[in-house]
N, C-alpha and C positions, 0 to 999 in steps of 0.2 A: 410758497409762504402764505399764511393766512394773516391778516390784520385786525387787530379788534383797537378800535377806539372807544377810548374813556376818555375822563375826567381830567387825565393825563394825558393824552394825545394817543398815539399810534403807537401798539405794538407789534412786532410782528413775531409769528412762532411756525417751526417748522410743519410745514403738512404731514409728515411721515408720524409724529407723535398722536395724532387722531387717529391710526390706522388699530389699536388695542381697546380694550373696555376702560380703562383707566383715564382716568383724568389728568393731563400732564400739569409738573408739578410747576411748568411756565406761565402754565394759564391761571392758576391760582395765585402765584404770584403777582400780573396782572389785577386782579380781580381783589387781590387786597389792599394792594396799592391803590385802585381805585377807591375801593372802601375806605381806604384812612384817607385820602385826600377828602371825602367828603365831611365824615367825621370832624375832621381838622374846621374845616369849614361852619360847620355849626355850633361846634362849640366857642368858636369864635363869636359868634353869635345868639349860645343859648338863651341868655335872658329875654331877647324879643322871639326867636323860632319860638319858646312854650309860652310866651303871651298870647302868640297870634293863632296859633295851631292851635294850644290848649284852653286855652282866655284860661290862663293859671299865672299868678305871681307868687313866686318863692322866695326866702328868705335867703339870704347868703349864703348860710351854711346847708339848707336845702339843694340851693344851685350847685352847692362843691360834690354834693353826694351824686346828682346826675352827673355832674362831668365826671368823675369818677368813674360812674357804670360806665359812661360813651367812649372814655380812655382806654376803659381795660377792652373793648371789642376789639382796637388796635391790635392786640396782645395774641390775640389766637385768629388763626384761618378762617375766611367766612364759609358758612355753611351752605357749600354749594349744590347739595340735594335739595338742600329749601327755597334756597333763593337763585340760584344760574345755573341749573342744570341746562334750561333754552337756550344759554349762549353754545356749551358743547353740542348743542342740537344743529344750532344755525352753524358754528362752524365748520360741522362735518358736511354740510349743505353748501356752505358758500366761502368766499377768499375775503368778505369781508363784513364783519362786523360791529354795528353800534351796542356797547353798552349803555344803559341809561342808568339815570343816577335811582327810577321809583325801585328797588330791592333792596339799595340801600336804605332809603326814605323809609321805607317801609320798619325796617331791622331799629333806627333810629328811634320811631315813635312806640314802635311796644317798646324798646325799653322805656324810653319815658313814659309813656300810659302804666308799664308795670311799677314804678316808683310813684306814681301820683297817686295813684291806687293804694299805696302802701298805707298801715294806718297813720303811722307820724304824719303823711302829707294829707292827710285829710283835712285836717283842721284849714287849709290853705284855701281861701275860696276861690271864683271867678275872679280877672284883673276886675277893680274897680269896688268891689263888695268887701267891707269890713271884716277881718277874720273874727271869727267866730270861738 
């Protein structure tokens, strides 16, 4: 049995499923799980994560549009060619391993960098500077 820890703890999936080119459909489900448990986590906390990460303060219904985009990621499989192809790499290597939470981190902030960026948010200054 191989182990991969996340976010969630320990899971374990059989070895015999690494043995094909495919990616088994265990290990993605791990790995979204993992991803929404993060997700869950930020947006619990959006309004300070894009203070401090973006020094951005958004309006309410600004903030409702990024949780919005962070929700819907929930919704579909994370794109494991872009971001955990390394875990299938390590698992074929080893019986156990750590995911970390920087790929999701990562997936997290282009979305928001890609809505700040949008023209509506532009008007939105750094926290502390009068919008414009």
């Amino acid at each position: 049995m191989k182990k991969i820890r996340t976010v969630n703890g320990v899971s374990q999936i059989g070895d015999d499923l690494f043995d094909n080119l495919q990616v088994p459909a265990e290990l993605i489900n791990v790995l979204n799980a993992h991803r929404d448990t993060i997700v869950k986590h930020v947006l619990g906390g959006l309004e300070v994560y894009i203070r401090y990460k973006f020094d951005r303060k958004l309006s309410a219904s600004h903030l409702d549009v990024v949780k919005g985009q962070l929700a819907d990621v929930k919704s579909r499989n994370v794109d494991f060619d872009l971001r955990f192809s390394h875990v299938l790499q390590q698992l074929r290597e080893r019986n156990v391993v750590y995911v970390g939470m920087a790929p999701v981190m990562d997936e997290i902030d282009e979305i928001i960098q890609g809505t700040l960026s949008n023209a509506d948010f532009g008007k939105y200054k750094p926290a502390g500077q009068p919008a414009g």
